[in-house]
MDTraj code that builds the backbone (N, CA, C; nanometers):
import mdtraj as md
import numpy as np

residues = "UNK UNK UNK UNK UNK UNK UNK UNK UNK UNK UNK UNK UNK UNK UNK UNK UNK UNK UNK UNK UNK UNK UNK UNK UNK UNK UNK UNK UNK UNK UNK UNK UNK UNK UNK UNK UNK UNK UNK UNK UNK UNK UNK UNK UNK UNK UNK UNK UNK UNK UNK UNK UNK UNK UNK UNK UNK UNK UNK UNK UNK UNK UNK UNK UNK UNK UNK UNK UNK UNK UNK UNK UNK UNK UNK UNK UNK UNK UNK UNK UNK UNK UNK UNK UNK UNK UNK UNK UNK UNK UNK UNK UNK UNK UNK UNK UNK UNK UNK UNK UNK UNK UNK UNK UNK UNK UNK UNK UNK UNK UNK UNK UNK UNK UNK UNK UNK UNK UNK UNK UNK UNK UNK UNK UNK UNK UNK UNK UNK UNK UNK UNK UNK UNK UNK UNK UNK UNK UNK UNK UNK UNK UNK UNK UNK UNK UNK UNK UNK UNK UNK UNK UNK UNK UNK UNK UNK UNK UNK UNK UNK UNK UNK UNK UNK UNK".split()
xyz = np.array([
    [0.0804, -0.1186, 0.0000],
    [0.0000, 0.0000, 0.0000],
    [0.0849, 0.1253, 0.0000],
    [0.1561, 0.1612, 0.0971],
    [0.2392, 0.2909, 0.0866],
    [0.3591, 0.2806, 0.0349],
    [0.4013, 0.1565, -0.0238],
    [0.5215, 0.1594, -0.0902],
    [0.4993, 0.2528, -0.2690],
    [0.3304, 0.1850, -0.3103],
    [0.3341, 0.1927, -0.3978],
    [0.2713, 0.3328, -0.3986],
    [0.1966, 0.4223, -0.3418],
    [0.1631, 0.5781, -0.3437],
    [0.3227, 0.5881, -0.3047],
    [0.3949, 0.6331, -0.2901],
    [0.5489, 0.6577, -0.3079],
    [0.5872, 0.6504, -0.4134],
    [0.5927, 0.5206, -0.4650],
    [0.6751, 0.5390, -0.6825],
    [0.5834, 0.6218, -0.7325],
    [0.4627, 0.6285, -0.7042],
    [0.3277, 0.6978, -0.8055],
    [0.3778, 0.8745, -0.7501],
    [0.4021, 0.8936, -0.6304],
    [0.4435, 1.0121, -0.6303],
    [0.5525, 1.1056, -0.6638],
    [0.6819, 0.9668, -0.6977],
    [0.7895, 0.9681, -0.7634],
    [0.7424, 1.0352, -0.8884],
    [0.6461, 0.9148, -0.9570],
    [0.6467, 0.9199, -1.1054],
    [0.5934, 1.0480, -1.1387],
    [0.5070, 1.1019, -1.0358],
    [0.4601, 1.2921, -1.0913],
    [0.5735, 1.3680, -1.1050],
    [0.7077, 1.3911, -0.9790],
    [0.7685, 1.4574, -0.9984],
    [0.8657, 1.4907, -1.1205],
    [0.8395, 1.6762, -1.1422],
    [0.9096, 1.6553, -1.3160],
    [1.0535, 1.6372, -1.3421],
    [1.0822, 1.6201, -1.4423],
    [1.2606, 1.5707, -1.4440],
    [1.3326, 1.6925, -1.4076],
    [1.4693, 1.6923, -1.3944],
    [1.5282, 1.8033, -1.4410],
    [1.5575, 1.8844, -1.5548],
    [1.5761, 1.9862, -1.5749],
    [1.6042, 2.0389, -1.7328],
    [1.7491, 2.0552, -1.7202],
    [1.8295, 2.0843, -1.8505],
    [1.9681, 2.0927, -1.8034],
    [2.0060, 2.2419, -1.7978],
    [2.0880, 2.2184, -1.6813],
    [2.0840, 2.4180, -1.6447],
    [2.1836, 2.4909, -1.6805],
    [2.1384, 2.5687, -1.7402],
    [2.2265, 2.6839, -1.8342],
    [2.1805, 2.7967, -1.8217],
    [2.0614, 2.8199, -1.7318],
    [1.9538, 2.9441, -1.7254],
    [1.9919, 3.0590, -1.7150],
    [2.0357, 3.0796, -1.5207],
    [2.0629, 3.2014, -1.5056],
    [2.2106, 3.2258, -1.5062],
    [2.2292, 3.3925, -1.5368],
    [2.3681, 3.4649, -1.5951],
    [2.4165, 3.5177, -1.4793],
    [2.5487, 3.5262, -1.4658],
    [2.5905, 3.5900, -1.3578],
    [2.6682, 3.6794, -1.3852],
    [2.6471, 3.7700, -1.3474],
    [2.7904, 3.9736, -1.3789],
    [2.9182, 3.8527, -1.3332],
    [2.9785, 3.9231, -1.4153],
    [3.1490, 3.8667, -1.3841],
    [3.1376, 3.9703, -1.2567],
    [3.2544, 3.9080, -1.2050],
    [3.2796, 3.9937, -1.0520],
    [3.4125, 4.0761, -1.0664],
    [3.3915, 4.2256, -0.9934],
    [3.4996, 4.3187, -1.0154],
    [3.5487, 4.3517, -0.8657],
    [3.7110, 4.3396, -0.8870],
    [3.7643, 4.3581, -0.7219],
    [3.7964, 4.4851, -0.7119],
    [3.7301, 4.6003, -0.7365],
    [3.6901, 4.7332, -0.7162],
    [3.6341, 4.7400, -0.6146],
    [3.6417, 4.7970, -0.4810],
    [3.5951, 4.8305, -0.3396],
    [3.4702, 4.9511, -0.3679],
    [3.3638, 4.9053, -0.3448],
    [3.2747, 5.0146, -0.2884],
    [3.2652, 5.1133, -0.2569],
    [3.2502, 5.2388, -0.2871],
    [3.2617, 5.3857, -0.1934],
    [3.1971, 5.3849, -0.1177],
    [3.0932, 5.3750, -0.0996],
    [2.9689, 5.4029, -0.0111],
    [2.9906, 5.2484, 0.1252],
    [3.0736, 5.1836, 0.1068],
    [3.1013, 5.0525, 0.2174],
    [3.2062, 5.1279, 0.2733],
    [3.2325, 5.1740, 0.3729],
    [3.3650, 5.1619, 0.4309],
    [3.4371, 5.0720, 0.4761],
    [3.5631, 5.0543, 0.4837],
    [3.6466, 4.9082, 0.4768],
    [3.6034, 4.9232, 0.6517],
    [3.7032, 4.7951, 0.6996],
    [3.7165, 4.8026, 0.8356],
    [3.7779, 4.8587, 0.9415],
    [3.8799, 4.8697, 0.8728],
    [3.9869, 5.0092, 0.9411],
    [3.9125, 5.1371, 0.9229],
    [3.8693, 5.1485, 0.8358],
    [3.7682, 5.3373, 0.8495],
    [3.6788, 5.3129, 0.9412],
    [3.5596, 5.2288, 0.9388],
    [3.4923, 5.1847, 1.0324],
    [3.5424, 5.1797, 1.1937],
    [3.6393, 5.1161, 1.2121],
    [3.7426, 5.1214, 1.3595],
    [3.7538, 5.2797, 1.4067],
    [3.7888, 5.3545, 1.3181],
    [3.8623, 5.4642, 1.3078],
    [3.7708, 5.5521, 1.3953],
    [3.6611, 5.5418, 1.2854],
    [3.5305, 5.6411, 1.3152],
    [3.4596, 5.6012, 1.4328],
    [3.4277, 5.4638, 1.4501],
    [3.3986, 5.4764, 1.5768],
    [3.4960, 5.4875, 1.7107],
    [3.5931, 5.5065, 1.7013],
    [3.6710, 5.5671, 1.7871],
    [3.6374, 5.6797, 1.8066],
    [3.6567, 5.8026, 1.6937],
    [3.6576, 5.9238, 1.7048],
    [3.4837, 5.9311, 1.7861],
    [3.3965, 5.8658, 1.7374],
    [3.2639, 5.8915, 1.8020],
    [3.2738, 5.8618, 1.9224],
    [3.3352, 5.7830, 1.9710],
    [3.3369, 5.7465, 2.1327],
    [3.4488, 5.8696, 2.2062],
    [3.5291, 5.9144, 2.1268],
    [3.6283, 6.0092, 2.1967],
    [3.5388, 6.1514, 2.2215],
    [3.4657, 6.1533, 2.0587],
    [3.3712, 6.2644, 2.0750],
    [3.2668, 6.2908, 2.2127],
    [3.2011, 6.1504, 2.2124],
    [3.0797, 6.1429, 2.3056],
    [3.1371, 6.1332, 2.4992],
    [3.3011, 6.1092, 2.4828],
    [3.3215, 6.0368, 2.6226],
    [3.3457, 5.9446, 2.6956],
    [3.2995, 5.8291, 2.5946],
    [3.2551, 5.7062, 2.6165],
    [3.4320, 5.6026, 2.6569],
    [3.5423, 5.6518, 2.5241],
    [3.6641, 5.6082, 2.5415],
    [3.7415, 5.6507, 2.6797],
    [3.7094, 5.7639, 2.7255],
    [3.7808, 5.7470, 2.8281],
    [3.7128, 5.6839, 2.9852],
    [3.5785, 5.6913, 2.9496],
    [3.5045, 5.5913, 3.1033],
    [3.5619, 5.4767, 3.0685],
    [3.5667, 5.4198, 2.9181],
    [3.6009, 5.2807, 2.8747],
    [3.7636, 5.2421, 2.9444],
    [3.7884, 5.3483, 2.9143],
    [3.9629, 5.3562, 2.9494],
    [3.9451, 5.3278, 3.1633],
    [3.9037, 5.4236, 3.1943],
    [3.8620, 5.4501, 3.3474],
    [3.8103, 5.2682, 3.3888],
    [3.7368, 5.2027, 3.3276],
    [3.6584, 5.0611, 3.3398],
    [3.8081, 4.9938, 3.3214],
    [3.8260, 4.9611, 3.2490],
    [3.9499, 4.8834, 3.2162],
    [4.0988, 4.9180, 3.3268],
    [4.1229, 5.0441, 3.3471],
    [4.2145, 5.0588, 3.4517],
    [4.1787, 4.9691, 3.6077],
    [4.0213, 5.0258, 3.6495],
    [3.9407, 4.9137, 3.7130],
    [3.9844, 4.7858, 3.7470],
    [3.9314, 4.7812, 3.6408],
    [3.9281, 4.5887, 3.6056],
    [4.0871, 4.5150, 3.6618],
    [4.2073, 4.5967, 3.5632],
    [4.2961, 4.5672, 3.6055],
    [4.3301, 4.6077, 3.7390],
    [4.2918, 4.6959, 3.8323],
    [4.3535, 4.6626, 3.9770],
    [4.2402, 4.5604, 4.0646],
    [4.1528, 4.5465, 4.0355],
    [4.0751, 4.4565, 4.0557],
    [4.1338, 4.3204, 4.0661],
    [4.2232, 4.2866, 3.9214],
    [4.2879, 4.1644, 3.8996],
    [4.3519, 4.1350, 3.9956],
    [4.4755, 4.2867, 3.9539],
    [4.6235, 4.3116, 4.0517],
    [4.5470, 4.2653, 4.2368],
    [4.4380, 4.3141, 4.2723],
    [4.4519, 4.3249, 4.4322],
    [4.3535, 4.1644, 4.4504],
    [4.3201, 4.0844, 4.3247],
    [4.2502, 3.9941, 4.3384],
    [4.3603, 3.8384, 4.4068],
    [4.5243, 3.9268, 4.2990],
    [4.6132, 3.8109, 4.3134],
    [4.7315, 3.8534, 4.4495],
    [4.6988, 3.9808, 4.4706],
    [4.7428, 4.0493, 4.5893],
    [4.6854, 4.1150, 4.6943],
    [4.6548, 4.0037, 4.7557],
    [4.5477, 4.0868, 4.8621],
    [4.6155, 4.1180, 5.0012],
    [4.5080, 4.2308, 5.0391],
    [4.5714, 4.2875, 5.2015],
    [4.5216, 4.1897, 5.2999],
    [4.5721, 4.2171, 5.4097],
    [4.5104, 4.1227, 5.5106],
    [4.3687, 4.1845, 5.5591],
    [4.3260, 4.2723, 5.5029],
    [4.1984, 4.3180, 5.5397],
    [4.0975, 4.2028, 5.4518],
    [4.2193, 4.2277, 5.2958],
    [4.1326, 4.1429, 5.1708],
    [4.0846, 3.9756, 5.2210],
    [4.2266, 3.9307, 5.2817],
    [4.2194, 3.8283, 5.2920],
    [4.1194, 3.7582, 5.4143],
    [4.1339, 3.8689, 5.5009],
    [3.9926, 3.8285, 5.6117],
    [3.8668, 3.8091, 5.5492],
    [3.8539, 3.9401, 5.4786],
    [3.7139, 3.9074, 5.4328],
    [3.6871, 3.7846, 5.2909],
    [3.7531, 3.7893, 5.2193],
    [3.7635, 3.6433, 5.1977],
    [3.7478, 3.5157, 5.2467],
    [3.7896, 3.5229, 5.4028],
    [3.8302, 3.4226, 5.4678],
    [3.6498, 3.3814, 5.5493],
    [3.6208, 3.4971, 5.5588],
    [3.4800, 3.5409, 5.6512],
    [3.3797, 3.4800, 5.5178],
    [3.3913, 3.5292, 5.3940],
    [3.2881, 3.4636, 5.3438],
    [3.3036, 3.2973, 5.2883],
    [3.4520, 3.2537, 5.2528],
    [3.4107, 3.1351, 5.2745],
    [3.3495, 3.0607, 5.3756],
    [3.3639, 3.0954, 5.5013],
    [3.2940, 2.9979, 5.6212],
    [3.1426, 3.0689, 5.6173],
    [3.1775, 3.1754, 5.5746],
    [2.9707, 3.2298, 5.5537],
    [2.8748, 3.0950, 5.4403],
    [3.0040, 3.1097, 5.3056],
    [2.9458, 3.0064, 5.2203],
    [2.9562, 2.8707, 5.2670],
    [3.0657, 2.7725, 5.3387],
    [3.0453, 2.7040, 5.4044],
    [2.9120, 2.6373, 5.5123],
    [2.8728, 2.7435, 5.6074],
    [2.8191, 2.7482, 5.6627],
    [2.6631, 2.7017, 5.5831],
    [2.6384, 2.7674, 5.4849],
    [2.5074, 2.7772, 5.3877],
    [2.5487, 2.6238, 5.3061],
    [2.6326, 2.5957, 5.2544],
    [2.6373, 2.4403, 5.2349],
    [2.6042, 2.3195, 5.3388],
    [2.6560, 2.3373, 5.4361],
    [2.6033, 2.2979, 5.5828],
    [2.5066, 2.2789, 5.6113],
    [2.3977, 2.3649, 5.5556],
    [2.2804, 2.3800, 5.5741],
    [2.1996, 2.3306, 5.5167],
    [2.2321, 2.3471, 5.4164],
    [2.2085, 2.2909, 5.2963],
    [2.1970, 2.1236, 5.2655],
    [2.3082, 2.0487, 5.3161],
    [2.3113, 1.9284, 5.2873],
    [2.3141, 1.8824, 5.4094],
    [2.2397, 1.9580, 5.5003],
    [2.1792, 1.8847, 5.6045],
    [2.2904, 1.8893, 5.7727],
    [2.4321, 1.8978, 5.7334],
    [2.5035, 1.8680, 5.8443],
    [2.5070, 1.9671, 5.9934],
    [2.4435, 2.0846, 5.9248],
    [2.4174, 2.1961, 6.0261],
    [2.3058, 2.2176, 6.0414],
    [2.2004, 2.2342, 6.1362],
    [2.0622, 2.2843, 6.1353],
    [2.0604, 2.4068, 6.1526],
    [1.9176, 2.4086, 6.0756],
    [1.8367, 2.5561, 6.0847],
    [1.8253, 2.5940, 6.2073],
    [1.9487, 2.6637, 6.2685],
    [1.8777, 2.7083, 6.4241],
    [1.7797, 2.8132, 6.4630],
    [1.7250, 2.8994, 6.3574],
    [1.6276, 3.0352, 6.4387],
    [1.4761, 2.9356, 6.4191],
    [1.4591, 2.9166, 6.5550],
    [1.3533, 2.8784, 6.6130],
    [1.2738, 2.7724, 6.5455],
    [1.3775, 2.6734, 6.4613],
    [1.3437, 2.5511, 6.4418],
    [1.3414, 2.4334, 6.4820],
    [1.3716, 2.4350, 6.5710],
    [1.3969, 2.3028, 6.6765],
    [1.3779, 2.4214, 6.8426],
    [1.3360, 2.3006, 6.8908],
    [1.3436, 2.3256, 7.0651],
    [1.4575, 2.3671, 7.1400],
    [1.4601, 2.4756, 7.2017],
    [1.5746, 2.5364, 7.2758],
    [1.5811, 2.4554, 7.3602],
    [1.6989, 2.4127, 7.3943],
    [1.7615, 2.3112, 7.5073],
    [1.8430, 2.3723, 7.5803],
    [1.7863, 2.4147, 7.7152],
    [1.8389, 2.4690, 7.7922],
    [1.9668, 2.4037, 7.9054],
    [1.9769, 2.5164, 7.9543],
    [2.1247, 2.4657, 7.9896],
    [2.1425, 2.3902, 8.0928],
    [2.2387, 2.2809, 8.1255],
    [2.2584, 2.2214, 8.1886],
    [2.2225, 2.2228, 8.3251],
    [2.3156, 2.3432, 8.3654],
    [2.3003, 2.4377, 8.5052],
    [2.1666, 2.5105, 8.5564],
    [2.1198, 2.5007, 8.4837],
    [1.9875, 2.5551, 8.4997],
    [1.8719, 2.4327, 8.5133],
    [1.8810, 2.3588, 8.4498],
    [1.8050, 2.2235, 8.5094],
    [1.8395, 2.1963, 8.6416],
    [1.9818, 2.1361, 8.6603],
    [2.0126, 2.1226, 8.8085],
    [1.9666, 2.1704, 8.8874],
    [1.9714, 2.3077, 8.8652],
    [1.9134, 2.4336, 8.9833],
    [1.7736, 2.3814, 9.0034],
    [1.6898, 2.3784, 8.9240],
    [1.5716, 2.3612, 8.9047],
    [1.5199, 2.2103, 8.9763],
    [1.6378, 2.1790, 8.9599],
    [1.5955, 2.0264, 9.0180],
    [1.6248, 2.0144, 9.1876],
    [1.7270, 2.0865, 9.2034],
    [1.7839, 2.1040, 9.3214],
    [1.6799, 2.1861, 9.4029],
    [1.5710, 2.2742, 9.3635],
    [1.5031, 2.3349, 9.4185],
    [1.3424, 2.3069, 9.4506],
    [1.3595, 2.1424, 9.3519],
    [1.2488, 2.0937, 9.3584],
    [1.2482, 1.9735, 9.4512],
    [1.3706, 1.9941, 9.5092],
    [1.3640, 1.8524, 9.5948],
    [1.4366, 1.8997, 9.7316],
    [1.3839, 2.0357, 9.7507],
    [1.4212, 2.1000, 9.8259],
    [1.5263, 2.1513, 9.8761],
    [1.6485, 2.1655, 9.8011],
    [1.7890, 2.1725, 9.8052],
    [1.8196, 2.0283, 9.8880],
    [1.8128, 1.9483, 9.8362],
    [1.8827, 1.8210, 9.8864],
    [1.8081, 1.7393, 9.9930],
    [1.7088, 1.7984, 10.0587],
    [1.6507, 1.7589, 10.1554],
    [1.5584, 1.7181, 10.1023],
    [1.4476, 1.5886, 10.1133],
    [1.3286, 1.5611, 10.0775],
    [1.2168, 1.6295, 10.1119],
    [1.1416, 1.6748, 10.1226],
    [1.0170, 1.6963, 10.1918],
    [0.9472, 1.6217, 10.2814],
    [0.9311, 1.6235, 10.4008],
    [0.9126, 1.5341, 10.5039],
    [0.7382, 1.5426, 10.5137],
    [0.6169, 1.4824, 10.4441],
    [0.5597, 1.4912, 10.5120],
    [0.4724, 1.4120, 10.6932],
    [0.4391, 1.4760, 10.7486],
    [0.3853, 1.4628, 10.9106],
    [0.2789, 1.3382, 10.8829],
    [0.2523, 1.2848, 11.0046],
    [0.1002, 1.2818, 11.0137],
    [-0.0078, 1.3051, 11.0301],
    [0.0070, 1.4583, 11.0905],
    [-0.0798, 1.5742, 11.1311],
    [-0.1342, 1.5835, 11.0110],
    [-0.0140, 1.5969, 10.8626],
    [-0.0434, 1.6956, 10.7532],
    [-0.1285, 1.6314, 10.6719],
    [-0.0995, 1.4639, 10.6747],
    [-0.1660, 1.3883, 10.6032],
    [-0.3249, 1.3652, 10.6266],
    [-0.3253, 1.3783, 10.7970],
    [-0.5011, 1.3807, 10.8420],
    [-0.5519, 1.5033, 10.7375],
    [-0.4564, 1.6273, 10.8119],
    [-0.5774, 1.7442, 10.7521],
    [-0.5945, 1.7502, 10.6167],
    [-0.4826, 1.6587, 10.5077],
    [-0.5298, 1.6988, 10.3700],
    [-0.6200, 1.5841, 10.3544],
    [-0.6615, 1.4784, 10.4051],
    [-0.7470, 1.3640, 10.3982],
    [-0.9225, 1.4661, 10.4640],
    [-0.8889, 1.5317, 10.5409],
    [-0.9834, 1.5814, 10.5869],
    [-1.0402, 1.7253, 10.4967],
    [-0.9247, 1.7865, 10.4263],
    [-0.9786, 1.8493, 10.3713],
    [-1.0470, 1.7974, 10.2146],
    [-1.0105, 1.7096, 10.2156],
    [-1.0899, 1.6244, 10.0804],
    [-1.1885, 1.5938, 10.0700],
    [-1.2486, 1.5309, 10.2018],
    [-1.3494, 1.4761, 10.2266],
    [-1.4383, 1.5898, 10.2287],
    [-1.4034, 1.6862, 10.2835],
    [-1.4803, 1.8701, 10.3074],
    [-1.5149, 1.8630, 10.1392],
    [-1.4154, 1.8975, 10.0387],
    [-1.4270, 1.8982, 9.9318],
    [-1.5392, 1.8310, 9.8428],
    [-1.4933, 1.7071, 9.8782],
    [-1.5920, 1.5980, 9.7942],
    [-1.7708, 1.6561, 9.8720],
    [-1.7447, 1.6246, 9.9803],
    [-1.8955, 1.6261, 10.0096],
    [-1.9608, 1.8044, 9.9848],
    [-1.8672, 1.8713, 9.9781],
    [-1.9471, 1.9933, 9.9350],
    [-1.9973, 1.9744, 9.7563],
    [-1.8677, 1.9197, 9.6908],
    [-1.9288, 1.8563, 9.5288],
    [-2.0380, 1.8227, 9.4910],
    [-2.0829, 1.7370, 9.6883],
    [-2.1981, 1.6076, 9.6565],
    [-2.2888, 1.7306, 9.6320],
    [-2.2766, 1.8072, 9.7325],
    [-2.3621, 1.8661, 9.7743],
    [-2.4750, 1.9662, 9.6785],
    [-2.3782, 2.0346, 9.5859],
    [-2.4592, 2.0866, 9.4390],
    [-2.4792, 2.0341, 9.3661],
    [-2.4067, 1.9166, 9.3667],
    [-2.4367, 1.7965, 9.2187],
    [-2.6166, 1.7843, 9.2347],
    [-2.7007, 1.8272, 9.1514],
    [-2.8311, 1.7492, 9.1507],
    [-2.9021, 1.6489, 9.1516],
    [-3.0134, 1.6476, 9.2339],
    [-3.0780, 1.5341, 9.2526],
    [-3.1004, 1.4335, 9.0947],
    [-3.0899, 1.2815, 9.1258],
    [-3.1319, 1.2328, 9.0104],
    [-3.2856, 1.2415, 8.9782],
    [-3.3509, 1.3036, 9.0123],
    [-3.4950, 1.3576, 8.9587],
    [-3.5253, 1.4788, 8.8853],
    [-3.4098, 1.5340, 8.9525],
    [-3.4105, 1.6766, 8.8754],
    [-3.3322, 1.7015, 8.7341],
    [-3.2652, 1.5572, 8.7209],
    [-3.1572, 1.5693, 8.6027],
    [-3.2951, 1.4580, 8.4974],
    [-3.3859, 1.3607, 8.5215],
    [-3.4598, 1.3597, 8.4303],
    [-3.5713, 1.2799, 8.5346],
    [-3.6856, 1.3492, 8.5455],
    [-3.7669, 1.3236, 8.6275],
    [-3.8616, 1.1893, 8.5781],
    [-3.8329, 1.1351, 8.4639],
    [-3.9081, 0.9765, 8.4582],
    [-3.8198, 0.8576, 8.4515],
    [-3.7237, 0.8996, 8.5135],
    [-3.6426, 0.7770, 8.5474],
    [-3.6901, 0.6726, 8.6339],
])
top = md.Topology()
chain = top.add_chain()
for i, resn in enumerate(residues, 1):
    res = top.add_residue(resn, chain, resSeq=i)
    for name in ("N", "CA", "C"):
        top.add_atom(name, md.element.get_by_symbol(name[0]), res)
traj = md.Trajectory(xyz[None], top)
């Protein structure tokens, strides 16, 4: 099937003719007036940039650049601190990054300090001493419970009043 719509579409296409058609101008190595070569071109836009300003900021950029280089491969020890400060800045952000340092502003639980638990503990157990309670103390808080509870009883409502066809 599609082999043969293929030769049939072959067979429309027309032959070639033999080509002799189009003429071409011989070519003349006579330069253009109206083209300026590349050196005039260079030239002129120089003079336009000297005209406008532009060559000597260009000049001013480039002086730049080069002490830039010069103090890049010679640095002060001011240079070299701060150099030194942002690699462990960038460090630090890799760290972070691949996990080995955590996010510390207020991403995890502050874990307080050692000394300060102790204290805390030391003050909860009375600086070293236990808390002794009496048997006096134990009646009256047994007694005050019982005060407690039965005053509870005491407003809690009747079960008639909470659904009277029970």
């Amino acid at each position: 099937g599609r082999d043969v719509a293929v030769h049939r579409a072959a067979d429309r296409v027309p032959a070639k003719r033999d080509e002799g058609g189009v003429q071409v101008a011989d070519k003349t190595d006579q330069s253009l007036d109206y083209v300026p070569s590349r050196d005039e071109a260079q030239q002129e836009e120089i003079e336009l940039m000297e005209a406008t300003g532009a060559l000597k900021l260009q000049r001013k950029e480039e002086a730049y650049q080069a002490r830039k280089k010069w103090r890049q491969k010679n640095p002060s020890p001011m240079d070299k601190w701060e150099d030194d400060m942002e690699a462990v800045r960038m460090d630090t952000e890799r760290r972070k990054l691949w996990g080995d340092l955590r996010w510390k502003s207020g991403k995890g639980r502050r874990f307080r300090g050692k000394r300060i638990l102790e204290k805390e503990t030391e003050i909860k157990m009375n600086r070293g001493f236990p808390v002794e309670d009496t048997e006096e103390d134990d009646l009256a808080d047994q007694q005050q419970d019982k005060e407690w509870l039965n005053m509870w009883r005491a407003c809690w409502p009747a079960q008639e009043s909470i659904d009277p066809h029970d």
